[in-house]
Residue frames as a rotation matrix with the C-alpha (Angstrom) as fourth column:
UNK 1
-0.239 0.205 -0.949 8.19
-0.929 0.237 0.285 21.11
0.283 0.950 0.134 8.76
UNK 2
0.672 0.283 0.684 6.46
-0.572 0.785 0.237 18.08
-0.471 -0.551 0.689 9.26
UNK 3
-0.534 -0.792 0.295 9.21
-0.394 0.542 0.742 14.97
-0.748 0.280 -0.602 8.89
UNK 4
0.535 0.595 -0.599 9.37
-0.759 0.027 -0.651 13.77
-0.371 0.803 0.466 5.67
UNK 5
0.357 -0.496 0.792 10.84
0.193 0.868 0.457 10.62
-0.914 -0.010 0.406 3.90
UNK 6
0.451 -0.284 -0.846 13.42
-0.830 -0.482 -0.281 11.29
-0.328 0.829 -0.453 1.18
UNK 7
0.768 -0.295 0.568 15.16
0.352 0.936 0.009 8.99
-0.535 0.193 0.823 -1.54
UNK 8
0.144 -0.155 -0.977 17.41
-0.848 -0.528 -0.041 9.24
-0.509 0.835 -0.208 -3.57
UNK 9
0.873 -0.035 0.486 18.13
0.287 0.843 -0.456 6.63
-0.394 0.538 0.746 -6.58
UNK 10
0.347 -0.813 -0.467 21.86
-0.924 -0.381 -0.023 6.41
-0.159 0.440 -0.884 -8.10
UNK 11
0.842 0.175 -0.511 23.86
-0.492 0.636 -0.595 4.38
0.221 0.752 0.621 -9.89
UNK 12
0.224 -0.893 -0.391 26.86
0.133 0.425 -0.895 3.89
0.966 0.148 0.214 -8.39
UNK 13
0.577 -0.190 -0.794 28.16
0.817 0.155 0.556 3.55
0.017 -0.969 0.245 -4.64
UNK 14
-0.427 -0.415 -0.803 29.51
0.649 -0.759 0.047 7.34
-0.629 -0.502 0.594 -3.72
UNK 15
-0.423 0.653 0.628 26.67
0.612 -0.305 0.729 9.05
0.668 0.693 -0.271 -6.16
UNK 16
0.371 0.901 -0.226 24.47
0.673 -0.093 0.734 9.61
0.640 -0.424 -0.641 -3.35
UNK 17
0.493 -0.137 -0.859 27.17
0.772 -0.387 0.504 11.28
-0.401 -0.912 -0.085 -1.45
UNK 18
-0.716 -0.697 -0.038 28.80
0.636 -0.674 0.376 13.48
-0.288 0.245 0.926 -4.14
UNK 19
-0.555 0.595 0.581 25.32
0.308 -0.502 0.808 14.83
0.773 0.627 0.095 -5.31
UNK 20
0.335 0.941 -0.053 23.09
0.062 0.034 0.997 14.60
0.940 -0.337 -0.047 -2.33
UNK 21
-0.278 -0.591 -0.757 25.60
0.786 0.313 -0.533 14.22
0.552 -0.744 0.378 0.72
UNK 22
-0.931 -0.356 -0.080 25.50
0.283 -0.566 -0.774 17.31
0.230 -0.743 0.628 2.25
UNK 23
-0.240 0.971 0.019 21.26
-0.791 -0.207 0.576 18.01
0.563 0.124 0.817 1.72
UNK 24
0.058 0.189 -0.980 21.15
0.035 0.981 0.191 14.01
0.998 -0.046 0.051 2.89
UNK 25
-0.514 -0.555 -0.654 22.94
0.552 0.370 -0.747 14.94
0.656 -0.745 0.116 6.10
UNK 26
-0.863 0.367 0.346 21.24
-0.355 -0.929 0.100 18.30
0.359 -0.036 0.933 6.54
UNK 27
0.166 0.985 0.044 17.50
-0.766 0.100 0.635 16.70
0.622 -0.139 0.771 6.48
UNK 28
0.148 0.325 -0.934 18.44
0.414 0.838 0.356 13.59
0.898 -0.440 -0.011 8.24
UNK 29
-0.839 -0.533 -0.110 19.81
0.368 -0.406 -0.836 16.02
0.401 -0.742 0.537 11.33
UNK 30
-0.726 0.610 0.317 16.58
-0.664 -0.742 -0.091 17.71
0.180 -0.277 0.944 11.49
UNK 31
-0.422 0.565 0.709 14.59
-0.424 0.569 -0.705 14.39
-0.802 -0.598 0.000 11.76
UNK 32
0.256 0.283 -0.924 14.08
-0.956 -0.067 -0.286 13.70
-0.143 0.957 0.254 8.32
UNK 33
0.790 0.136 0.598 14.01
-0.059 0.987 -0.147 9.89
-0.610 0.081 0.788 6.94
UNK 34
0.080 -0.574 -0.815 16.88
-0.952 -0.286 0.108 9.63
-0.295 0.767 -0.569 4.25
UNK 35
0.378 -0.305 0.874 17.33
0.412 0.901 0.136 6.40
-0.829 0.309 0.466 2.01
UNK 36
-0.076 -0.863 -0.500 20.03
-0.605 -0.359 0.711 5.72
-0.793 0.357 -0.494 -0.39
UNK 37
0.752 0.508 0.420 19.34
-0.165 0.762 -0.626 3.67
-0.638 0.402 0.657 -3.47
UNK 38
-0.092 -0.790 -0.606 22.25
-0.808 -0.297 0.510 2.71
-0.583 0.537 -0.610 -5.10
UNK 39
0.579 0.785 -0.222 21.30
-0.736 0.385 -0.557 0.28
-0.352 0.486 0.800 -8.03
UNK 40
0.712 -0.639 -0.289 24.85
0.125 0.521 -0.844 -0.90
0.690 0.565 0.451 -8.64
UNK 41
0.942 -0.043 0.332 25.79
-0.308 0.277 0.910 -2.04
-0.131 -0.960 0.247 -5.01
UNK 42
0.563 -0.748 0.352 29.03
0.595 0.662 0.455 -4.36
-0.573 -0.047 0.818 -6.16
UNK 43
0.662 -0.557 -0.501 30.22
-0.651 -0.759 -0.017 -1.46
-0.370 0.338 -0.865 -8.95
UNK 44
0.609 -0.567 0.554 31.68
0.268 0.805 0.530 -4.41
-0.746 -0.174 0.642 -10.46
UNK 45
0.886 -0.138 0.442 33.41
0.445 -0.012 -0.896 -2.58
0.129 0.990 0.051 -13.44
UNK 46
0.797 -0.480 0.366 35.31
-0.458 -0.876 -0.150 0.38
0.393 -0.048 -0.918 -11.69
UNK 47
0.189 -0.982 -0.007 38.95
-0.126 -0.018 -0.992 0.54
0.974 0.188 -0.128 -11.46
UNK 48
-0.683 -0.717 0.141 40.87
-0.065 -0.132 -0.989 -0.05
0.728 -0.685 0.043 -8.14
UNK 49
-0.017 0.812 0.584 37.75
-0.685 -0.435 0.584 -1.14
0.728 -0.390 0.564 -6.59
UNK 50
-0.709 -0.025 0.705 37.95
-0.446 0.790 -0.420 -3.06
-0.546 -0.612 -0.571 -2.75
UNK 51
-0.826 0.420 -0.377 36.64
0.187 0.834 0.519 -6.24
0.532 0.358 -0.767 -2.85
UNK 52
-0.204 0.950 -0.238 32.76
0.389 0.301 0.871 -6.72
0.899 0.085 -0.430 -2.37
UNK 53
0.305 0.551 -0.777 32.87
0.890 0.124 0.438 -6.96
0.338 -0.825 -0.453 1.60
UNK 54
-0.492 -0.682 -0.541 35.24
0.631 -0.707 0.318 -3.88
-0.600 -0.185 0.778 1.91
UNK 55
-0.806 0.466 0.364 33.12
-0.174 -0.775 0.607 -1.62
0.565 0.426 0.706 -0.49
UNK 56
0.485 0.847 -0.215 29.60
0.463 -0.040 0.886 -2.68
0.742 -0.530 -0.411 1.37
UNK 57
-0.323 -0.443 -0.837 31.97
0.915 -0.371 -0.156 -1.24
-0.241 -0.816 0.525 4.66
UNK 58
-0.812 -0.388 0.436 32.52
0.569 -0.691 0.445 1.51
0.128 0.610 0.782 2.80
UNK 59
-0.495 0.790 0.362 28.99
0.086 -0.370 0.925 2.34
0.864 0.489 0.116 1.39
UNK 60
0.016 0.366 -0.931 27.85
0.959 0.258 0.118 1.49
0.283 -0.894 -0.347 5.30
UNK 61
-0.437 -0.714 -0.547 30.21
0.865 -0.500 -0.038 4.08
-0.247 -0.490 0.836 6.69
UNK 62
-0.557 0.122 0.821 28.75
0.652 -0.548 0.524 6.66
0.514 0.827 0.226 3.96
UNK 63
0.115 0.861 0.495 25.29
0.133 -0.507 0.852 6.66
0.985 -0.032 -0.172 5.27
UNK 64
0.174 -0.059 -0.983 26.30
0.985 -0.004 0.175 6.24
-0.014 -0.998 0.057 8.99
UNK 65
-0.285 -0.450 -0.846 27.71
0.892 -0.448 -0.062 9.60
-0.351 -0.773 0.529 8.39
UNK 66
-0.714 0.536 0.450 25.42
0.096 -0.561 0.822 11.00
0.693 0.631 0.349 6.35
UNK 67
-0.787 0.546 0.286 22.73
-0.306 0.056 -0.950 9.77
-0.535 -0.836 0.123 9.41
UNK 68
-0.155 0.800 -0.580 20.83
-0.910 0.113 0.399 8.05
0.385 0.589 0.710 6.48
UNK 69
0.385 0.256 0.887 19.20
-0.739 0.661 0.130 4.77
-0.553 -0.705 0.443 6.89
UNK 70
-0.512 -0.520 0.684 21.37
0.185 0.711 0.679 1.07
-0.839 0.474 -0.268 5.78
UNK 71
-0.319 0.340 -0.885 21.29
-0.778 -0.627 0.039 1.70
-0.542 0.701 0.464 2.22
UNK 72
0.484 0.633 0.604 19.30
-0.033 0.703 -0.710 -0.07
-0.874 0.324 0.362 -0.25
UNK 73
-0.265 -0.880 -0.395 21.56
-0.671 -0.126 0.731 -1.68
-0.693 0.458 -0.557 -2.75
UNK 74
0.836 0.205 -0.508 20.61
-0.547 0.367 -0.752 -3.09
0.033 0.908 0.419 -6.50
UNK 75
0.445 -0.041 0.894 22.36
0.051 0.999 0.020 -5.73
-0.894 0.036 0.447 -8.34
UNK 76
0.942 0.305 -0.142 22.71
-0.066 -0.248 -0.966 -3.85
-0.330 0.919 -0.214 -11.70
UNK 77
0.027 -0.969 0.247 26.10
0.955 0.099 0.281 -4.66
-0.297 0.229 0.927 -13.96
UNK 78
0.115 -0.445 -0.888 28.18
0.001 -0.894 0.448 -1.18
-0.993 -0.053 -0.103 -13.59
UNK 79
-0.379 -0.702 -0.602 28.31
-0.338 -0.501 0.797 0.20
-0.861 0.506 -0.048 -17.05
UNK 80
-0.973 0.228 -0.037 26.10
0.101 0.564 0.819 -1.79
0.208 0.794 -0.572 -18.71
UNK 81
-0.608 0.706 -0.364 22.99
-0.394 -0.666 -0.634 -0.14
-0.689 -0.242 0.683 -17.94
UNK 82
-0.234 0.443 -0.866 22.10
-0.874 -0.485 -0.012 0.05
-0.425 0.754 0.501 -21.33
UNK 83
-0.602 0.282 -0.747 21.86
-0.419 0.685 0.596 -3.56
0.680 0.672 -0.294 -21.54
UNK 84
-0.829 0.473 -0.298 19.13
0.462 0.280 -0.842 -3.91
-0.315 -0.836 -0.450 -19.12
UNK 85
-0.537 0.790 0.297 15.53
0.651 0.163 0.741 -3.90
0.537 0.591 -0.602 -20.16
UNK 86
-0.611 0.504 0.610 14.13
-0.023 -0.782 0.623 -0.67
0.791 0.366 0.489 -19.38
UNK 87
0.454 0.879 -0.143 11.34
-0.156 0.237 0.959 -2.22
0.877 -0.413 0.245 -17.24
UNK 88
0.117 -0.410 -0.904 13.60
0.613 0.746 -0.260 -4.11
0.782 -0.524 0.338 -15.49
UNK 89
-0.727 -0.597 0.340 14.95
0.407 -0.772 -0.488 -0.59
0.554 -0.216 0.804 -13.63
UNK 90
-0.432 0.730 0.530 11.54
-0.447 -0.684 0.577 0.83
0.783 0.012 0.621 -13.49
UNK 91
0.628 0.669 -0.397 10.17
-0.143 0.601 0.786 -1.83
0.765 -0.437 0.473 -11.64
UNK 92
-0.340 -0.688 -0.641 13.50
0.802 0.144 -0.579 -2.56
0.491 -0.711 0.503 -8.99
UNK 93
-0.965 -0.193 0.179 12.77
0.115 -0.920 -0.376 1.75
0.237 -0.342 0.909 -8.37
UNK 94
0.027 0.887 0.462 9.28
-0.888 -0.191 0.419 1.27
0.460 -0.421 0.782 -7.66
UNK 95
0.154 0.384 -0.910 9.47
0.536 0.741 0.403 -1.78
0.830 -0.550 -0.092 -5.72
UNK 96
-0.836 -0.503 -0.220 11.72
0.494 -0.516 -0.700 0.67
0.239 -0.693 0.680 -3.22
UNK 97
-0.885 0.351 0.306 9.41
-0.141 -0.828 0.543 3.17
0.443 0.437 0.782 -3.76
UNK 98
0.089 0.978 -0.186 6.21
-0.324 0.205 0.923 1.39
0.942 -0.022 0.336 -2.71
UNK 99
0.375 -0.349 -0.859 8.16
0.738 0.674 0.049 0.00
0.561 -0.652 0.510 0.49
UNK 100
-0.704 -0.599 -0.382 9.53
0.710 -0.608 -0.356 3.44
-0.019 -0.522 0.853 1.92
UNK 101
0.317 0.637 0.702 7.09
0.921 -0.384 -0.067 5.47
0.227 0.668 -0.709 0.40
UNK 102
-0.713 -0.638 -0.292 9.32
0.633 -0.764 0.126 8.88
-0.304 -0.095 0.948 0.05
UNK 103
0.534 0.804 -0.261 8.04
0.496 -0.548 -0.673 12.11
-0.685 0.230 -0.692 -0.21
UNK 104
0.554 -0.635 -0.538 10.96
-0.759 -0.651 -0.014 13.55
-0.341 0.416 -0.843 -2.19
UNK 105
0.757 -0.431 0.490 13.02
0.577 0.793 -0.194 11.56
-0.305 0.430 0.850 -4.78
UNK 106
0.442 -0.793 -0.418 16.23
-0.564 -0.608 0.558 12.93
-0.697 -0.011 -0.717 -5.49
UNK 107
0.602 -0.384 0.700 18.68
0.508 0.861 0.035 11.16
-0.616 0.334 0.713 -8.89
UNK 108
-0.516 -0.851 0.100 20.61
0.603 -0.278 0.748 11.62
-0.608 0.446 0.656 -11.48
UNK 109
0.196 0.354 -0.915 19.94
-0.540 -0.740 -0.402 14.66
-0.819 0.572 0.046 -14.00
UNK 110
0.619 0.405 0.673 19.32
0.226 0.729 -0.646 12.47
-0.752 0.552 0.360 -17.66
UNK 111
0.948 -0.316 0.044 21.83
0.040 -0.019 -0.999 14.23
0.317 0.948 -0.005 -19.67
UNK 112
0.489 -0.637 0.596 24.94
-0.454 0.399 0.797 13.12
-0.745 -0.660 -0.094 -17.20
UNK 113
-0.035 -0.636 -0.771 28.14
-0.978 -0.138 0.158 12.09
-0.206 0.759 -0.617 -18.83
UNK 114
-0.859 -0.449 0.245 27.93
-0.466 0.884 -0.015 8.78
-0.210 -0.127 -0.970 -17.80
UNK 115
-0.414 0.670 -0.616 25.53
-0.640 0.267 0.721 6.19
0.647 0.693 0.318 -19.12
UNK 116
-0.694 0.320 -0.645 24.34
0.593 0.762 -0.259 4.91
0.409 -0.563 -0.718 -16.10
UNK 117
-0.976 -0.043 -0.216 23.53
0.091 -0.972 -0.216 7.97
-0.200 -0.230 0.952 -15.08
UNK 118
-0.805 0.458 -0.376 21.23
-0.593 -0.617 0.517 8.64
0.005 0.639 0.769 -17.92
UNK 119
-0.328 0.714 -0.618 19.45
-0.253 0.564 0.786 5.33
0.910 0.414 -0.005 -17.61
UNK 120
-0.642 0.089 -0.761 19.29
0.697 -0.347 -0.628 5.36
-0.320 -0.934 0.161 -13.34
UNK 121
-0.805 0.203 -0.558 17.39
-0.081 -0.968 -0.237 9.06
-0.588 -0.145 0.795 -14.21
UNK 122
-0.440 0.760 -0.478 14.95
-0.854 -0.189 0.485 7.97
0.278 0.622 0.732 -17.07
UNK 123
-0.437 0.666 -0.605 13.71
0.333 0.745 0.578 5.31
0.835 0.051 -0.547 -15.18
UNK 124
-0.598 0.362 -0.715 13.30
0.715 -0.164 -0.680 6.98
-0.363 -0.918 -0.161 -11.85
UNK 125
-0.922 0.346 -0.173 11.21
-0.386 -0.806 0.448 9.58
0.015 0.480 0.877 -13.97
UNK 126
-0.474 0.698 -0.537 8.77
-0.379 0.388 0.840 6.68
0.795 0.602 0.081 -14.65
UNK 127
-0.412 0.467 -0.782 9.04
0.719 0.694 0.036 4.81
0.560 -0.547 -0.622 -11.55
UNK 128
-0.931 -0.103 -0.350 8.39
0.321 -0.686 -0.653 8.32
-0.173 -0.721 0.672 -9.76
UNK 129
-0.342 0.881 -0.326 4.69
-0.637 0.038 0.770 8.27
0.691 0.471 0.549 -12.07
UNK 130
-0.746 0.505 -0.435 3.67
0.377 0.858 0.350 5.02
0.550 0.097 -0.830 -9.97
UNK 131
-0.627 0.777 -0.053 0.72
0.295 0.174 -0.939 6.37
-0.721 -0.605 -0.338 -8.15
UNK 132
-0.091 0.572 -0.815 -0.97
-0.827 -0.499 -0.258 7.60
-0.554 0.651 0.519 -11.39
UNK 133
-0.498 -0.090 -0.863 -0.73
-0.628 0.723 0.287 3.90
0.598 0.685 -0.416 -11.95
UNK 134
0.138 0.464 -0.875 -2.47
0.587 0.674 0.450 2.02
0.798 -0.575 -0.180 -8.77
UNK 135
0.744 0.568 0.351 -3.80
-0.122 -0.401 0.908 3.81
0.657 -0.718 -0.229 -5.41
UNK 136
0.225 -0.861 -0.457 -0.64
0.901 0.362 -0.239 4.87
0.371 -0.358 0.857 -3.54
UNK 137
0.635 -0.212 -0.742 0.92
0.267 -0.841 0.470 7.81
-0.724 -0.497 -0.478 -1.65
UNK 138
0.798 -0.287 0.530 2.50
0.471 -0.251 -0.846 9.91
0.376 0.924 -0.065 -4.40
UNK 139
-0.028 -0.824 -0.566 5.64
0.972 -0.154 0.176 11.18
-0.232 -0.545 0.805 -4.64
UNK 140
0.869 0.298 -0.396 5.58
0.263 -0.954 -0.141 15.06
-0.420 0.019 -0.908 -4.23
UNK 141
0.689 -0.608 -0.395 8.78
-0.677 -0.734 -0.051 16.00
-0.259 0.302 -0.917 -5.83
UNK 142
0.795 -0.421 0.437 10.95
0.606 0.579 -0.545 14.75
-0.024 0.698 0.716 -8.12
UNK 143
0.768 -0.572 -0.288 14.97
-0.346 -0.749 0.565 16.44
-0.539 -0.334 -0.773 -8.29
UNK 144
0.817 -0.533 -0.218 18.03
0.285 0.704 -0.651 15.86
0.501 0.470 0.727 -10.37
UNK 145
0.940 -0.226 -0.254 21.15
0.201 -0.233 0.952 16.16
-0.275 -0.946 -0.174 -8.83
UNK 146
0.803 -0.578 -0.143 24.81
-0.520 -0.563 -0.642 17.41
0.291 0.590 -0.753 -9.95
UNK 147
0.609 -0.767 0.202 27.76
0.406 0.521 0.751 14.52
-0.681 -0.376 0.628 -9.64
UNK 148
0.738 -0.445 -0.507 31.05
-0.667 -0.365 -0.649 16.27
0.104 0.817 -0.567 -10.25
UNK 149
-0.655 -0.666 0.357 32.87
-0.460 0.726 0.511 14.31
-0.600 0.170 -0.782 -12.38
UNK 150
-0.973 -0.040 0.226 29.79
0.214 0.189 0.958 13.88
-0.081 0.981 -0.175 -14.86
UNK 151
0.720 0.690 -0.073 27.04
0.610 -0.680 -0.407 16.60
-0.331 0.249 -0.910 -14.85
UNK 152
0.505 -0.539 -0.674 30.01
-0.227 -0.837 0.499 18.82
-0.833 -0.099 -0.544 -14.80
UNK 153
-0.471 -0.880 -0.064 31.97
-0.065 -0.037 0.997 16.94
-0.879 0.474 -0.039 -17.76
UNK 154
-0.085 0.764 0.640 28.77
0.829 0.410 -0.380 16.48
-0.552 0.498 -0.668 -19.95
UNK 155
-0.993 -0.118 0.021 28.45
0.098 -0.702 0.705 18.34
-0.068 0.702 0.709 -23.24
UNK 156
-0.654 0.705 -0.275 25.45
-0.235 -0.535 -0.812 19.87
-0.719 -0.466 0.515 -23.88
UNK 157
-0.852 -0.136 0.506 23.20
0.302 0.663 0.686 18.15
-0.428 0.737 -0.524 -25.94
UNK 158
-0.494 0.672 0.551 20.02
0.331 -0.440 0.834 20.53
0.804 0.595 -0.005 -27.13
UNK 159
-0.368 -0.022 0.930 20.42
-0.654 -0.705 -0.275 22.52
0.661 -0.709 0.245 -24.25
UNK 160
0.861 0.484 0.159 19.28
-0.344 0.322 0.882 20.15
0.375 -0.814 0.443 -21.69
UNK 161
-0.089 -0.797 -0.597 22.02
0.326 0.544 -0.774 20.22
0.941 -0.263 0.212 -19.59
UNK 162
-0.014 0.563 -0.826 21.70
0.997 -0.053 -0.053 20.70
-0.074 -0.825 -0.561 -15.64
UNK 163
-0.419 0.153 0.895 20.10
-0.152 -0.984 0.097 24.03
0.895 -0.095 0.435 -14.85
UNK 164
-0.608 0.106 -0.787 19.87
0.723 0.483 -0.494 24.32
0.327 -0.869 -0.370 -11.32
UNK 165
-0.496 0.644 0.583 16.77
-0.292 -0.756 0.586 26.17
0.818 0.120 0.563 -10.17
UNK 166
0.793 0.596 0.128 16.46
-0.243 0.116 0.963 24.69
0.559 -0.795 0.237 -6.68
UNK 167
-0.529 -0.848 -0.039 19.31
-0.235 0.190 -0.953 24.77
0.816 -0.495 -0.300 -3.79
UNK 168
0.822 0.537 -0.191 19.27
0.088 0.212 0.973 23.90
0.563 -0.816 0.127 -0.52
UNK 169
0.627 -0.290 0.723 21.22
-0.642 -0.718 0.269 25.20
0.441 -0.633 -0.636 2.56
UNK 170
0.533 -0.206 -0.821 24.29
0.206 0.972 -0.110 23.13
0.821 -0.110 0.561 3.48
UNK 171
0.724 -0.621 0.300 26.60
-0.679 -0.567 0.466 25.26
-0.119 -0.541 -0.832 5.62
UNK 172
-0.003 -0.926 0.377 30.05
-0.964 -0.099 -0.249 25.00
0.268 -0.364 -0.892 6.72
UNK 173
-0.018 0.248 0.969 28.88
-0.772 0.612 -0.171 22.13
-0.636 -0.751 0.180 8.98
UNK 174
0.594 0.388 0.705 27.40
0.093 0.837 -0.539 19.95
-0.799 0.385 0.461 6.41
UNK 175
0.582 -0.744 -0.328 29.58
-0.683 -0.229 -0.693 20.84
0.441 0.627 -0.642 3.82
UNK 176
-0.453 -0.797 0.399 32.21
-0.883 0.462 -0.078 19.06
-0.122 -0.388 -0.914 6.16
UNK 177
-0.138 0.268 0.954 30.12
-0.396 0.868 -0.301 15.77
-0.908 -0.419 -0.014 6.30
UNK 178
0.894 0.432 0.119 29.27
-0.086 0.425 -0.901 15.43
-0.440 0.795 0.417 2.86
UNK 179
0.484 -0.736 -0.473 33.00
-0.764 -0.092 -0.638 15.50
0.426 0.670 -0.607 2.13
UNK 180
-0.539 -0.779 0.321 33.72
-0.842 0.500 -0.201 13.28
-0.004 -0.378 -0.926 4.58
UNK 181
0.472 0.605 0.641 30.83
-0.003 0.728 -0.685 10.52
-0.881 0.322 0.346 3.61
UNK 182
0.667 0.406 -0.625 32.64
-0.745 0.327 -0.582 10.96
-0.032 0.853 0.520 0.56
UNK 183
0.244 -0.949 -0.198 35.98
-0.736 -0.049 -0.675 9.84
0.631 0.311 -0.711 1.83
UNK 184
0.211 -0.013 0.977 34.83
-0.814 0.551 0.183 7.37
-0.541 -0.834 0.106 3.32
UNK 185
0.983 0.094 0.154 34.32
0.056 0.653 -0.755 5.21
-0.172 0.752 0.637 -0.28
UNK 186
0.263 -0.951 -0.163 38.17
0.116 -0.136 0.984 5.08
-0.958 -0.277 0.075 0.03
UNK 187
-0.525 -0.402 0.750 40.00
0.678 0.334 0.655 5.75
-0.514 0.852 0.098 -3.41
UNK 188
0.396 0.820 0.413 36.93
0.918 -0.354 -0.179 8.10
0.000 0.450 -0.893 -4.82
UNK 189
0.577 -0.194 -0.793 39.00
0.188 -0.913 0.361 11.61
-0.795 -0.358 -0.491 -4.00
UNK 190
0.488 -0.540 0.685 40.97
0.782 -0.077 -0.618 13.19
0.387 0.838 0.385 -6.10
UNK 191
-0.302 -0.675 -0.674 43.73
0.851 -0.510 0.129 15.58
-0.430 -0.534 0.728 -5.91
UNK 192
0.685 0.475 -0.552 42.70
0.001 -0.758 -0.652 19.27
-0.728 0.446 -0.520 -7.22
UNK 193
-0.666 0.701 -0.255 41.92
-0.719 -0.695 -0.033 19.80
-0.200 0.161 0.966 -9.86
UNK 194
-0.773 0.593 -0.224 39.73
0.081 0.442 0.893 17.52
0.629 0.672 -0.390 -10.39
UNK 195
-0.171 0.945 0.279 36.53
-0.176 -0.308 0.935 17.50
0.969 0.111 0.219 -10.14
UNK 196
0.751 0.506 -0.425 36.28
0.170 0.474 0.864 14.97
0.638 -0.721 0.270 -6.95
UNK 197
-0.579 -0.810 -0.097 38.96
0.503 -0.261 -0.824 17.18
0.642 -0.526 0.558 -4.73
UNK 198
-0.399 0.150 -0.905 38.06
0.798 -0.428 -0.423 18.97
-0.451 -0.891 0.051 -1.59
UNK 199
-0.725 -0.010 -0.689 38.79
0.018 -1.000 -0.004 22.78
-0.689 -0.016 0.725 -3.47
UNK 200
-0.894 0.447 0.038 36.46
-0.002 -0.088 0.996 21.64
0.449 0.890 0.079 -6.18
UNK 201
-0.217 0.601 -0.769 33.67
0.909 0.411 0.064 20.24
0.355 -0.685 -0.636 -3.47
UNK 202
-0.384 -0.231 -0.894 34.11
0.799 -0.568 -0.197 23.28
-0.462 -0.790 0.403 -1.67
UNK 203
-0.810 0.218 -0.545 33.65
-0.448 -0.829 0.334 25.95
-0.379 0.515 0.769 -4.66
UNK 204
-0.780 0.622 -0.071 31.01
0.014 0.131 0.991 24.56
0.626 0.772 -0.111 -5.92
UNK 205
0.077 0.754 -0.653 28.95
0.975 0.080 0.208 24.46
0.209 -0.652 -0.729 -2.70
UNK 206
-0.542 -0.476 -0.693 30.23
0.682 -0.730 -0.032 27.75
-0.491 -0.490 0.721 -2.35
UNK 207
-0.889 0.310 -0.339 28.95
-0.454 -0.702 0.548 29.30
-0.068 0.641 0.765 -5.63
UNK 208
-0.600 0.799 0.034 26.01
0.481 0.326 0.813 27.52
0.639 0.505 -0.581 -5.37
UNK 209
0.001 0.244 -0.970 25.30
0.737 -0.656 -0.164 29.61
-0.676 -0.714 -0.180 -1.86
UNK 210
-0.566 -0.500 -0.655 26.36
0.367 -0.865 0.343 32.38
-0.739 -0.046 0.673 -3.91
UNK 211
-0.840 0.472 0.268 24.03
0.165 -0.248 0.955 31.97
0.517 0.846 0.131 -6.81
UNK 212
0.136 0.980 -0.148 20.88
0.480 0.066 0.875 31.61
0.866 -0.190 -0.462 -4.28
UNK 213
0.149 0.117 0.982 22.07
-0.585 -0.790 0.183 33.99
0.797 -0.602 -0.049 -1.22
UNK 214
0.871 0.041 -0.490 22.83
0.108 0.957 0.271 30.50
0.480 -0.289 0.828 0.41
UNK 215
0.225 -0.950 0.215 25.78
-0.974 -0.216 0.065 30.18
-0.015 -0.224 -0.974 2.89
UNK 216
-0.742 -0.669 0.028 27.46
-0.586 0.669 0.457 27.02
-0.325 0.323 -0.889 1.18
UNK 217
0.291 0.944 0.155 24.29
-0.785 0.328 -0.525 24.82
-0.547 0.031 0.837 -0.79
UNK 218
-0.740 -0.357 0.570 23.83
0.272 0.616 0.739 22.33
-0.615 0.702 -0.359 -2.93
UNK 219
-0.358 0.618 -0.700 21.95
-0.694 -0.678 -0.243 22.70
-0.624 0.399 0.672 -6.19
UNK 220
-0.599 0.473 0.646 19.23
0.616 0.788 -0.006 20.36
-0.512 0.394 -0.763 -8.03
UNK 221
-0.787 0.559 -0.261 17.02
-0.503 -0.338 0.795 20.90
0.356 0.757 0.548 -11.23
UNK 222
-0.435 0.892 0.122 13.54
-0.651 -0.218 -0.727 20.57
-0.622 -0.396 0.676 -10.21
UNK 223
-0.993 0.119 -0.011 11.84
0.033 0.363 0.931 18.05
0.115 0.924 -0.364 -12.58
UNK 224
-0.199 0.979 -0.042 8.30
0.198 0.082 0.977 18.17
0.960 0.186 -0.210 -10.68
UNK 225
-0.846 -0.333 -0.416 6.62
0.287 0.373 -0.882 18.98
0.449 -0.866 -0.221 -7.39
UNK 226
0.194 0.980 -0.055 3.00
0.734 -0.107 0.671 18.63
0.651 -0.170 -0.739 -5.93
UNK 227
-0.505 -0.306 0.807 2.46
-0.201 -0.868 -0.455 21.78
0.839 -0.392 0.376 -3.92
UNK 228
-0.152 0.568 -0.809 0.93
0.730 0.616 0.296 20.76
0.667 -0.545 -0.508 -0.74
UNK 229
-0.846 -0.529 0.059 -0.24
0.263 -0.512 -0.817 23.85
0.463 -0.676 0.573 1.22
């Protein structure tokens, strides 16, 4: 496959590794670019969170062991999305966007429990439009992604909740890295059951192999993709 340059866009600092970690590590092994966008770099709301210089460690560590590249980190107040002007978002995700130029974009899935989530996803929708706006390499493919702990607690809301209908091959191997990029973001585990526990990590990459003949995957909802063949 010729090498290709992937993003993803999230909202929060261990997003990128609970949805995308183990795909992230996967392509970046094989020679693949990987960038992390995380729009809300400082997380300045969340509980029990290290200070500033001790999360940026943290978020470092992630991609080091993801093999992504130094991640690109927003400004946005944590939780308060919704009081941020639309544009504002759109434009921050296409400035990235025009500067890396990715072939794959990877984010949150728009009906996520969490309201960053939802607004993180409905702007990368738009900013993911910008060549149909000014003479640019488009982005071929567009993905949402499954963070458990809220795709997984999200009620359904006129059926548009995730429906995964694209996986990708993580194995055993990666499976281990994406669990351990997450544990790097110290504090972010959980004991089982919850959602953000090893056995929960584990079965779910499991049954997602199992739904697609996959040994361990992750799984993303497709939102668009130029065929190029």
């Amino acid at each position: 496959m010729k090498k290709k340059v992937i993003l993803s866009v999230t909202a929060h600092p261990d997003d990128e590794a609970l949805g995308f970690g183990g795909t992230a590590s996967k392509l970046a092994a094989d020679g693949h670019l990987v960038y992390n966008c995380i729009m809300s770099g400082n997380v300045n709301a969340r509980q029990h969170r290290p200070e500033v210089e001790e999360l940026y460690k943290h978020t470092v560590s992630a991609q080091k062991i993801m093999g992504a590249q130094s991640p690109i980190l927003g400004n946005f107040p944590n939780i308060e999305f919704n009081t941020v002007p639309h544009l504002e978002l759109v434009q921050f995700i296409e400035s990235v966007i025009e500067e890396i130029k990715p072939d794959w974009v990877f984010t949150h899935h728009p009906y996520d429990l969490n309201n960053d989530h939802y607004h993180v996803s409905k702007a990368c929708q738009a900013a993911s439009r910008l060549s149909q706006r000014r003479p640019m390499k488009p982005v071929m493919a567009l993905y949402f992604m499954e963070i458990l702990s809220s795709t997984d607690w999200a009620f359904p809301v006129d059926g548009n909740s995730f429906q995964a209908n694209t996986f990708f091959e993580i194995g055993e191997e990666f499976l281990e890295t994406k669990i351990q990029a997450i544990e790097a973001y110290k504090g972010v585990m959980r004991a089982f059951p919850h959602s953000r526990s090893r056995e929960v990590i584990t079965g779910l990459s499991a049954y997602r192999g199992g739904q697609s003949g996959l040994k361990y995957a992750e799984a993303f909802q497709m939102a668009y993709q130029i065929l190029d063949i």
